[in-house]
SEFI-552953 format. One record per residue (C-alpha): x, z, y; residue in one letter. Coordinates in steps of 0.02 Angstrom, whole numbers. Layout:
residues N
@u X&w Z&v Y&res a
...
end
This chain:
residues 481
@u 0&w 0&v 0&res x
@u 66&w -61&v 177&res x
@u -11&w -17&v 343&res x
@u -135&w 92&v 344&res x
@u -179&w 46&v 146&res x
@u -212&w -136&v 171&res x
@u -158&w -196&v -21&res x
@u 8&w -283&v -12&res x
@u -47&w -485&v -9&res x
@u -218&w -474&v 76&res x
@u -251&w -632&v 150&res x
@u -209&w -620&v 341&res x
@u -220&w -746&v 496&res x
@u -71&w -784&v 614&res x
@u 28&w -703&v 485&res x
@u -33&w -536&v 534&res x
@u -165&w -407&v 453&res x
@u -322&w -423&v 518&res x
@u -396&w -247&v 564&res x
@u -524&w -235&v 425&res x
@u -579&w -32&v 404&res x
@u -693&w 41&v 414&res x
@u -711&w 208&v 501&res x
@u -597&w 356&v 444&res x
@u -638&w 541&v 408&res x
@u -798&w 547&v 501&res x
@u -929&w 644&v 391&res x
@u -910&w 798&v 284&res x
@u -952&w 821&v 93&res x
@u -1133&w 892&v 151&res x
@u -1165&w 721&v 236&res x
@u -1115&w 622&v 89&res x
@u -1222&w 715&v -43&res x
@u -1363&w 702&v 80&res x
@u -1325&w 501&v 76&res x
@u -1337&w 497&v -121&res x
@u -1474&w 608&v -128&res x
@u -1576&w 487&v -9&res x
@u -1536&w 345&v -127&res x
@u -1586&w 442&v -292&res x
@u -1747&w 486&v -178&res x
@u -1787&w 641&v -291&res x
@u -1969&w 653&v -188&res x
@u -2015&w 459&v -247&res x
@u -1954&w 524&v -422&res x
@u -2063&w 658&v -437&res x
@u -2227&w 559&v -364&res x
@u -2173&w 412&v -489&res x
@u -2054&w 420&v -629&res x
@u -2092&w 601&v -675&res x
@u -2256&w 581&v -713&res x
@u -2223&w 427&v -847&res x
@u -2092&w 564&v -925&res x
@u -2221&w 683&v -927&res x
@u -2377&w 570&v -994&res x
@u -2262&w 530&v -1137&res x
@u -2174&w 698&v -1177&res x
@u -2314&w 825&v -1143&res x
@u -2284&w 994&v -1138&res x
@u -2089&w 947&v -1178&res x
@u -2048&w 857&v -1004&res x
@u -1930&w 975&v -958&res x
@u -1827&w 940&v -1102&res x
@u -1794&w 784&v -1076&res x
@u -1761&w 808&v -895&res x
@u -1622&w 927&v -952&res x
@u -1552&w 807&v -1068&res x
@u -1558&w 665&v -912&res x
@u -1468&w 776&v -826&res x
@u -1324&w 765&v -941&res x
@u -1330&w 596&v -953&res x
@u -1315&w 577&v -789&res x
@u -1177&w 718&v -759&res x
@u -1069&w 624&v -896&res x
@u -1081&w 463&v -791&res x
@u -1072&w 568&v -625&res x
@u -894&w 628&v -687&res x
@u -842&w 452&v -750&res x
@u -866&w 385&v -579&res x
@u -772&w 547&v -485&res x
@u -636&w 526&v -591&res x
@u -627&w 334&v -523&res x
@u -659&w 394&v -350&res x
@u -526&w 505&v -341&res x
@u -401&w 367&v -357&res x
@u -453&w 231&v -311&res x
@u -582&w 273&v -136&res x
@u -660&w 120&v -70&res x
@u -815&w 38&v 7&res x
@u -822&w -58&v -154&res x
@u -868&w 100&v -248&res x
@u -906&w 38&v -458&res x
@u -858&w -153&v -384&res x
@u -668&w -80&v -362&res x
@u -686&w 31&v -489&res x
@u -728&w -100&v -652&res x
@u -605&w -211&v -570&res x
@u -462&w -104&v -601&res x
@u -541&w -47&v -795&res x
@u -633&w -216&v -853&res x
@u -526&w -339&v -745&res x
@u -558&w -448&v -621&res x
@u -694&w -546&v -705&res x
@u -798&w -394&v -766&res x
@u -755&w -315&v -569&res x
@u -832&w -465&v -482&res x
@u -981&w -462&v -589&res x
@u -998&w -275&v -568&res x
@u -1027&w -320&v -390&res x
@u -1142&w -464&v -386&res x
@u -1241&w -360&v -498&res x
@u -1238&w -220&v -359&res x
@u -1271&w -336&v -218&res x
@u -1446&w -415&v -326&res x
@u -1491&w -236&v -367&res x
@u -1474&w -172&v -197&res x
@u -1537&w -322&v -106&res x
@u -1731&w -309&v -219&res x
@u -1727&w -84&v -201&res x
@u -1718&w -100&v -3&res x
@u -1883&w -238&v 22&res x
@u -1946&w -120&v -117&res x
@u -1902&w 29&v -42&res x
@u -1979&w -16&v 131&res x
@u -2132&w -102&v 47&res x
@u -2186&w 55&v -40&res x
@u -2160&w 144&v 126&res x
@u -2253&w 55&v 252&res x
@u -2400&w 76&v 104&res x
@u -2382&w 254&v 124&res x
@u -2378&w 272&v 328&res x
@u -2507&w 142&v 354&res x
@u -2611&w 277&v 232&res x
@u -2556&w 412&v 339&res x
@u -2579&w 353&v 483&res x
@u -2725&w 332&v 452&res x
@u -2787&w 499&v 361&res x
@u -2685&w 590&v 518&res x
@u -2721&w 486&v 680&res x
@u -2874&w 370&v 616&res x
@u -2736&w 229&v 677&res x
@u -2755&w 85&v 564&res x
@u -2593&w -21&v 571&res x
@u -2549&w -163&v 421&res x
@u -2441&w -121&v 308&res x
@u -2327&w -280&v 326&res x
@u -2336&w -222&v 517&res x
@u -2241&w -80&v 469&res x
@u -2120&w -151&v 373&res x
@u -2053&w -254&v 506&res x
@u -2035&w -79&v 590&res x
@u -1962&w 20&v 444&res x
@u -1832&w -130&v 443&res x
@u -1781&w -157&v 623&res x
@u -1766&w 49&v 612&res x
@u -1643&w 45&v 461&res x
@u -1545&w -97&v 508&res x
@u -1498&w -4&v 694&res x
@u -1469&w 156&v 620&res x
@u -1340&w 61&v 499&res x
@u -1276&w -11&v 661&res x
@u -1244&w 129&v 743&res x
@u -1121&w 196&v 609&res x
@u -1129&w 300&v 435&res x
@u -1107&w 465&v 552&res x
@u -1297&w 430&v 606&res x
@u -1354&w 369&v 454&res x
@u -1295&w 514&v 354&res x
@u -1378&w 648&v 468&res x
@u -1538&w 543&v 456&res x
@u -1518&w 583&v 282&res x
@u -1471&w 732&v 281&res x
@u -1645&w 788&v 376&res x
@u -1722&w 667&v 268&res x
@u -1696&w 747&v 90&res x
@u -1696&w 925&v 173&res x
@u -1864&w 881&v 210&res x
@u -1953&w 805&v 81&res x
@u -1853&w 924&v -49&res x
@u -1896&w 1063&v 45&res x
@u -2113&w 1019&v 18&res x
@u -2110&w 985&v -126&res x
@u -1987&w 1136&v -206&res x
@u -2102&w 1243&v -112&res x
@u -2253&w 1188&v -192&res x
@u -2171&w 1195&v -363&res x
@u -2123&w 1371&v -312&res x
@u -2298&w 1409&v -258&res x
@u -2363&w 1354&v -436&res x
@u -2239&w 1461&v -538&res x
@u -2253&w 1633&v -440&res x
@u -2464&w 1605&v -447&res x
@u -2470&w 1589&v -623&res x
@u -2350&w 1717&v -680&res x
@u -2195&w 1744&v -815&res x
@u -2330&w 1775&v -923&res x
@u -2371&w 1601&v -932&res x
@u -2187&w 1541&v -949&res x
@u -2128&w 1479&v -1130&res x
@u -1958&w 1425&v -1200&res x
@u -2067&w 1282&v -1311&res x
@u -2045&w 1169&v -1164&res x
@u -1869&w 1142&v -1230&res x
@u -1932&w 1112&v -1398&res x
@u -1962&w 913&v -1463&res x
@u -2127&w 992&v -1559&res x
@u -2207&w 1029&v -1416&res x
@u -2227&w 826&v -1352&res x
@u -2399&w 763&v -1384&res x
@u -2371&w 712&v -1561&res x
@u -2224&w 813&v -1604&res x
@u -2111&w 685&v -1619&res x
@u -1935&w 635&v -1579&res x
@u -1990&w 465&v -1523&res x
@u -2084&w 547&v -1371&res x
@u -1944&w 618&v -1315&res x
@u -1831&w 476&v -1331&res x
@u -1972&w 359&v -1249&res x
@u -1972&w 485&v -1104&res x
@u -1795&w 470&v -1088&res x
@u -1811&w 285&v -1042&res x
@u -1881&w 349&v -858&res x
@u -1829&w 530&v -849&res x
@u -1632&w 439&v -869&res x
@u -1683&w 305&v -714&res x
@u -1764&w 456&v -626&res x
@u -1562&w 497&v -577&res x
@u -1522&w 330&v -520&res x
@u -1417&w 295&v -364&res x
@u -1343&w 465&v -373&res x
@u -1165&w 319&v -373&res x
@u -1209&w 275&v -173&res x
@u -1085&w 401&v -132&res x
@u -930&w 317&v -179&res x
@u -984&w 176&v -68&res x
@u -922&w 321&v 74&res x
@u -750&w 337&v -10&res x
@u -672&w 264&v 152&res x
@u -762&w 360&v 283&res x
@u -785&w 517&v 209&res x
@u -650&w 665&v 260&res x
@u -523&w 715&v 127&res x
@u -614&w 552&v 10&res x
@u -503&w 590&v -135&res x
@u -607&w 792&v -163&res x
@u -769&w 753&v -60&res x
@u -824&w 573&v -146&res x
@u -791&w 653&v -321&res x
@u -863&w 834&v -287&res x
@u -1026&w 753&v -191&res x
@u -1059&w 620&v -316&res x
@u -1057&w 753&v -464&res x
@u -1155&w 878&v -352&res x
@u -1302&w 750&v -300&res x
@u -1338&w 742&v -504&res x
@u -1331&w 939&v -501&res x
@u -1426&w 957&v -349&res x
@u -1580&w 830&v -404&res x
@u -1571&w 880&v -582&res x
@u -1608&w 1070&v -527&res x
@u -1760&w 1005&v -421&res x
@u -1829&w 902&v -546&res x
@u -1811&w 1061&v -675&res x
@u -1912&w 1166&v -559&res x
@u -2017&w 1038&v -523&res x
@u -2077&w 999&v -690&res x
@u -2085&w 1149&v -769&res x
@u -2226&w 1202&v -637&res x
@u -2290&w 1049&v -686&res x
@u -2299&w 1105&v -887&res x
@u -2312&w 1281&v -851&res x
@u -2455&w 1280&v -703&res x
@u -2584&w 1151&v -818&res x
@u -2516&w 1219&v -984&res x
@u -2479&w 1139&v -1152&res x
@u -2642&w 1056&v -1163&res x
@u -2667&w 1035&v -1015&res x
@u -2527&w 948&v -924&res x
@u -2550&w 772&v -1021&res x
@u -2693&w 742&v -899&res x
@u -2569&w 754&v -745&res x
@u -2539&w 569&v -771&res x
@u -2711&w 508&v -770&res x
@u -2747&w 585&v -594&res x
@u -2755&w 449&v -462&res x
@u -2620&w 583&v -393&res x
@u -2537&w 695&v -483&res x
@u -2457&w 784&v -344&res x
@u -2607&w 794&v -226&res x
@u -2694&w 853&v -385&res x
@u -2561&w 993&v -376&res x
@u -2577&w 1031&v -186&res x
@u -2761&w 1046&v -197&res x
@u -2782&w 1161&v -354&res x
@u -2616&w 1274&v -288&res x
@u -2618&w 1245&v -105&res x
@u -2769&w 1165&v -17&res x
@u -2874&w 998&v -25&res x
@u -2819&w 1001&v 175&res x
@u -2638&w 1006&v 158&res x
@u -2639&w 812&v 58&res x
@u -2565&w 727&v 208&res x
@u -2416&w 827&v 179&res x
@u -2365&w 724&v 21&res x
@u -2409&w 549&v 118&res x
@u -2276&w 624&v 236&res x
@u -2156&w 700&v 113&res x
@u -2161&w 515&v 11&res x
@u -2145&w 439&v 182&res x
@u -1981&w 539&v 224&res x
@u -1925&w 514&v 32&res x
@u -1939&w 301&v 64&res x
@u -1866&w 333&v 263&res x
@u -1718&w 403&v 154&res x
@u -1683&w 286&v 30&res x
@u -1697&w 135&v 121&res x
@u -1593&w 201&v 265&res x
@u -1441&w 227&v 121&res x
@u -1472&w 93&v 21&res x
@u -1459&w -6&v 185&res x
@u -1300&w 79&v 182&res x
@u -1216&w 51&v 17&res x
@u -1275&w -135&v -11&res x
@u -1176&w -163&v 166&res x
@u -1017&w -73&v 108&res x
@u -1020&w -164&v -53&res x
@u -1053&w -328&v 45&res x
@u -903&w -293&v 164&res x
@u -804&w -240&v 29&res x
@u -794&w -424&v -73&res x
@u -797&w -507&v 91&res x
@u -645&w -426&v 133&res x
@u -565&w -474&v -26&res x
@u -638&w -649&v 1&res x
@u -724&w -678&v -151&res x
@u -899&w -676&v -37&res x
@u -881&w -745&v 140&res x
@u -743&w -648&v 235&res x
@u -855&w -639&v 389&res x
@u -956&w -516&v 297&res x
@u -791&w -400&v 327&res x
@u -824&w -429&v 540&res x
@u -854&w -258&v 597&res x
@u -922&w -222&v 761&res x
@u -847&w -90&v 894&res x
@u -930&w 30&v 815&res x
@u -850&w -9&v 678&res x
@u -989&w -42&v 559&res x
@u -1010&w -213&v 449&res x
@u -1121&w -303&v 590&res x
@u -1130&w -456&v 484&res x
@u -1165&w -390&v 301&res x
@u -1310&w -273&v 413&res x
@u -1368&w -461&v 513&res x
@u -1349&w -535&v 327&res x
@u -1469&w -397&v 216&res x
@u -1593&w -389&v 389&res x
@u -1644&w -584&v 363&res x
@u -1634&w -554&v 162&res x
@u -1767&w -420&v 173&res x
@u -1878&w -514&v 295&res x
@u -1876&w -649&v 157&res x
@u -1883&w -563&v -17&res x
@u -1992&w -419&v 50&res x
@u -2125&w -483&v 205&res x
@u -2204&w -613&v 125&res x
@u -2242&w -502&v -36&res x
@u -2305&w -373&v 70&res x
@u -2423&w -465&v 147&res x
@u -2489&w -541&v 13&res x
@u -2488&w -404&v -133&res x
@u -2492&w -249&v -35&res x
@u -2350&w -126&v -27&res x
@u -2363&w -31&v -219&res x
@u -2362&w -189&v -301&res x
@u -2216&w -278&v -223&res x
@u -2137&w -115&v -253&res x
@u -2152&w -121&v -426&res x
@u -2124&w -305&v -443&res x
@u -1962&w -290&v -342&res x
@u -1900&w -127&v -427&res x
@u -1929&w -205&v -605&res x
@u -1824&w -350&v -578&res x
@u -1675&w -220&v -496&res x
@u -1712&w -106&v -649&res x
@u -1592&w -182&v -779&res x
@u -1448&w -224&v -676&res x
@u -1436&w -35&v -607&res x
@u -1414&w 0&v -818&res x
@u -1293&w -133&v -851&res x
@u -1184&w -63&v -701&res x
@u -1186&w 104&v -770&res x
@u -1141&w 81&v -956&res x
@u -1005&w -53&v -883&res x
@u -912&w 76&v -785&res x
@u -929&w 204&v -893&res x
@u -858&w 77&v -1036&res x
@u -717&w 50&v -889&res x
@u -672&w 218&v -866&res x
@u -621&w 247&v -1071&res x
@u -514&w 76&v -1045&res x
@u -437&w 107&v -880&res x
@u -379&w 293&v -913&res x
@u -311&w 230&v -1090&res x
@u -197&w 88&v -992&res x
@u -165&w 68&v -827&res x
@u -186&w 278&v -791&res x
@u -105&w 327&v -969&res x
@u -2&w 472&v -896&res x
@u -158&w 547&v -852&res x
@u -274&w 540&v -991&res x
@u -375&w 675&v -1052&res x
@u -487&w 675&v -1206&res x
@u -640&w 733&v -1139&res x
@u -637&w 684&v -997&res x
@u -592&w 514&v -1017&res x
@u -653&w 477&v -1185&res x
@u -786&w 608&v -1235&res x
@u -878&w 597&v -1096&res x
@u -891&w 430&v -1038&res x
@u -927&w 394&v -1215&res x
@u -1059&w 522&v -1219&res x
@u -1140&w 451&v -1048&res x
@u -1143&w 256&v -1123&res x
@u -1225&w 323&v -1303&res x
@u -1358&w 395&v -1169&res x
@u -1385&w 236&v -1042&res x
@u -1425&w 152&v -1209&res x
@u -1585&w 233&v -1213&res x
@u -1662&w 135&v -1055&res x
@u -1575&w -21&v -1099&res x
@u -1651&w -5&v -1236&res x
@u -1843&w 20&v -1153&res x
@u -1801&w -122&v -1050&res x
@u -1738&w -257&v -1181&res x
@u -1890&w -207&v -1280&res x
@u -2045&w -179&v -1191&res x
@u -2209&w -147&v -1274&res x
@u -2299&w -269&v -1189&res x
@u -2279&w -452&v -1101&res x
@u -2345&w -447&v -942&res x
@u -2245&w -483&v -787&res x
@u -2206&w -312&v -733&res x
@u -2126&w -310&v -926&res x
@u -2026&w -467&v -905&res x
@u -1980&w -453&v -735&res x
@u -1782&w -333&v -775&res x
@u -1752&w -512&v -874&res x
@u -1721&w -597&v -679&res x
@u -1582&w -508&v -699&res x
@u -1504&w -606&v -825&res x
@u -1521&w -732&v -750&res x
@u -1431&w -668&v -604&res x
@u -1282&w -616&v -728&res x
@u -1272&w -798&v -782&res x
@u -1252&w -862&v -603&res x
@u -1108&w -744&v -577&res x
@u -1032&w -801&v -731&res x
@u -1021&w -972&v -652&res x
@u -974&w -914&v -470&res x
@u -838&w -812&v -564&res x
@u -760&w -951&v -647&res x
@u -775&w -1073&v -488&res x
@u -689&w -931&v -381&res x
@u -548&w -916&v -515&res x
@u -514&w -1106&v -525&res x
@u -508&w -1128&v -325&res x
@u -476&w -980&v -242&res x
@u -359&w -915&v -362&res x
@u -264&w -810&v -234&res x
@u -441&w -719&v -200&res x
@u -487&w -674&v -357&res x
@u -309&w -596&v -396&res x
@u -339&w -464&v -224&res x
@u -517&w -409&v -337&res x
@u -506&w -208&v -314&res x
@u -344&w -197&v -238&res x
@u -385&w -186&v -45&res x
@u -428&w -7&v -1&res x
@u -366&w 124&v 102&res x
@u -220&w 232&v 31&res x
end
C-alpha cells in the first residue's frame, strides 16, 4: 500500500493518483451498528417474516429464532474476521475477491449491486404504503402512495448526499425508535401475563404444530432471512473510526442486538396467546395490531403504521448507503464505470447516489403505481431474495479458503473452519426453500431472476478479463491501509 492505501498499480491519470476516498474516521461503532441494524430492519421483520416463522413452527418459534441466531452469528464472525483485514467500501465484493478470486469477487458484487438495487424500490414501495395509511388514519390527509415514493426517494438520496455522518444518525434515531415500540409492547405482554405462564417447551421441536422436525426446519427458511443485511456494516469499513475493531465488533453485535429483540419479541408472541393459541397470530389481517389492541389499546394502532414507517425510513436510508459504497467501490477498481468513483466535496459517491436515484424511479415508480406498494414489495424482494443467500454461503465458503492460503499464518480451527462451515451447512436451509418452492406462482418463481442475473455476470466477467485485463487484476486490492 502507497499513499494513503491506494493499492500499488491503481489505474491513475497524468501519471498521478487520483484522490479517490472516501471520508476517514468520521462515525463511531454506535453509528455503524445503528446503520446495519436499519438494513436488517428488525421492526419490518417482526410485522413480516416473524409471523411466517411462527404460522409454521407454533408454539416452537422461538426455537428456531435461537437457532437463526447462530446461523447468523457464524456468518457474522466469518465476515469480521474479513473486515478486520481487509476494510473497504467493497465490503463481501473485496472480501470473495481475495478468498474465491477475482472471478468469484466480481460476481460477489454484481450480485450485491442486483440485490441492493430491487430491496431499495422495495423498501420505499412498502413505505409510502404504510404513510399514505397513516396519514391518513392520523391527519385524514389522503396522499398516493406513488406520491410518496417520489418523496421517500428524493429524501434518501440527499441524506446519502450529505455524507454517511448524517445518514448514520438518521439511523441511529431510526432503529432506536421503532425498536424501542415494539420491545415495549413485547415487554408489556410478558409482565401482564405472568412467569406463570412462561414454559421452556418453546425450545422444544414437539411443541410445533405437528411435532415435527420439518416445521422447524421450514421455519428456518424465513426466521434465517429474518437476519439479513446485518453485512451493511462492512460497507463502512473506510469511514468508520479505528475500522479494523469497530467494522468487526458492530457487524457481530447488530446479529446479537436483533437476535435478542426478536427472542423477546416472539416469545410474548408464544407465551401471551399460548400453545394453542398463537397459530392464529398469522391469520390476523395484523398480527401486531392484534397484539396492541388485546395488550395495549385498539387506540394506540397508529403507533405500528408509524413504527413500520420508521422501520422502512431506516432501511432504505442504509441500503441507499451500502449499494452506493459497493457501486463506488468497483468503479474505482474500474471493472464498472470509474465515474461511479467521482465523489463530491462532501466527499460522498455523487454519481453512484445520481446513478441508484434514476434506477429506483424506474424499477420502483411504475410498479407502485400500478400494483400498490405491498405487492411491488413482495415482487421486488422475491427476485432480491436468492442472491442475498448465494452471497452469504459464497463468503462464508471464502473465508475457509482464504484463511487456509493466502492468511495461513493465521489460521484457527474454529474460527476459520468450524464456523464458517457451520454458518454455510445453515444458509442451506433457505437456499433450499427458495430452489424448491411449494408452489408455481410468480411470487414462487420470481428468486429465479436472479439467475439469470448470475449468468449475465458470467459473461461481463469474461469480457472484462479479455479486454480490460489490467482491471480485473486491481479486483479487491484498492482499499485504504
Amino acid at each position: 500500500m502507497i499513499g494513503r492505501g491506494l493499492s500499488r498499480g491503481e489505474p491513475c491519470r497524468g501519471g498521478r493518483h487520483e484522490a479517490r476516498e472516501l471520508a476517514h474516521g468520521v462515525i463511531g461503532s454506535a453509528r455503524v451498528t445503528a446503520f446495519g441494524v436499519s438494513n436488517v430492519a428488525p421492526a419490518g421483520a417482526v410485522v413480516g417474516g416473524l409471523v411466517i416463522v411462527v404460522s409454521y413452527a407454533g408454539f416452537a418459534a422461538p426455537l428456531v429464532v435461537l437457532i437463526a441466531l447462530v446461523a447468523s452469528l457464524c456468518c457474522a464472525i466469518s465476515i469480521a474476521e474479513f473486515a478486520r483485514r481487509l476494510p473497504s467500501a467493497g465490503s463481501l465484493y473485496t472480501y470473495n475477491s481475495r478468498g474465491l478470486g477475482r472471478t468469484g469477487g466480481f460476481l460477489t458484487g454484481w450480485m450485491l449491486v442486483f440485490a441492493y438495487a430491487l430491496y431499495v424500490p422495495a423498501g420505499i414501495s412498502l413505505t409510502s404504503a404504510y404513510a399514505s395509511q397513516l396519514l391518513a388514519a392520523t391527519l385524514h390527509v389522503t396522499i398516493g402512495g406513488w406520491a410518496l415514493f417520489v418523496v421517500i426517494l428524493a429524501a434518501a438520496v440527499l441524506v446519502a448526499y450529505l455524507g454517511i455522518r448524517t445518514s448514520s444518525w438518521v439511523d441511529l434515531v431510526l432503529a432506536a425508535g421503532e425498536m424501542a415500540v415494539i420491545a415495549a409492547l413485547a415487554i408489556t405482554v410478558l409482565v401482564k401475563i405472568g412467569p406463570a405462564h412462561y414454559s421452556a417447551a418453546v425450545l422444544s421441536p414437539a411443541s410445533s404444530p405437528t411435532g415435527q422436525l420439518t416445521d422447524v426446519t421450514n421455519a428456518m427458511i424465513y426466521g434465517i432471512t429474518a437476519f439479513a443485511g446485518f453485512e451493511a456494516a462492512a460497507a463502512l469499513g473506510e469511514e468508520a473510526r479505528h475500522a479494523r475493531r469497530s467494522i468487526p465488533a458492530s457487524t457481530i453485535g447488530i446479529v446479537i442486538v436483533t437476535g435478542l429483540f426478536y427472542l423477546l419479541v416472539v416469545c410474548a408472541e408464544a407465551f401471551g396467546l399460548g400453545r394453542h393459541n398463537i397459530s392464529s397470530l398469522a391469520r390476523q389481517p395484523n398480527p401486531l395490531g392484534y397484539l396492541t389492541s388485546r395488550y395495549w389499546s385498539p387506540s394506540a394502532l397508529w403507533a405500528i403504521d408509524l413504527v413500520v414507517v420508521l422501520t422502512g425510513l431506516g432501511f432504505v436510508t442504509a441500503a441507499v448507503n451500502a449499494l452506493i459504497r459497493v457501486l463506488f467501490a468497483m468503479g474505482r477498481e474500474r471493472v464498472l464505470p470509474p465515474s461511479l468513483a467521482r465523489l463530491s466535496s462532501r466527499r460522498t459517491p455523487v454519481v453512484a447516489i445520481g446513478c441508484v436515484a434514476v434506477l429506483t424511479l424506474v424499477l420502483g415508480l411504475p410498479l407502485t403505481y400500478t400494483y400498490g406498494g405491498a405487492r411491488t414489495f413482495g415482487y421486488l424482494a422475491g427476485a432480491a431474495g436468492l442472491s442475498v443467500v448465494l452471497i452469504y454461503l459464497a463468503v462464508n465458503i471464502s473465508s475457509i479458503r482464504v484463511f487456509r492460503t493466502k492468511f495461513r499464518d493465521e489460521f484457527r480451527l474454529w474460527r476459520h473452519l468450524l464456523v464458517p462451515a457451520t454458518a454455510t451447512v445453515f444458509f442451506l436451509f433457505p437456499l433450499w426453500g427458495i430452489l424448491h418452492p411449494r408452489g408455481r406462482t410468480l411470487m414462487d418463481l420470481l428468486p429465479f431472476a436472479a439467475l439469470g442475473w448470475l449468468g449475465l455476470g458470467v459473461v461481463a466477467a469474461a469480457v472484462l478479463r479479455t479486454r480490460r485485463p489490467a482491471s480485473f487484476e486491481m479486483l479487491g486490492k484498492v482499499y485504504p491501509s
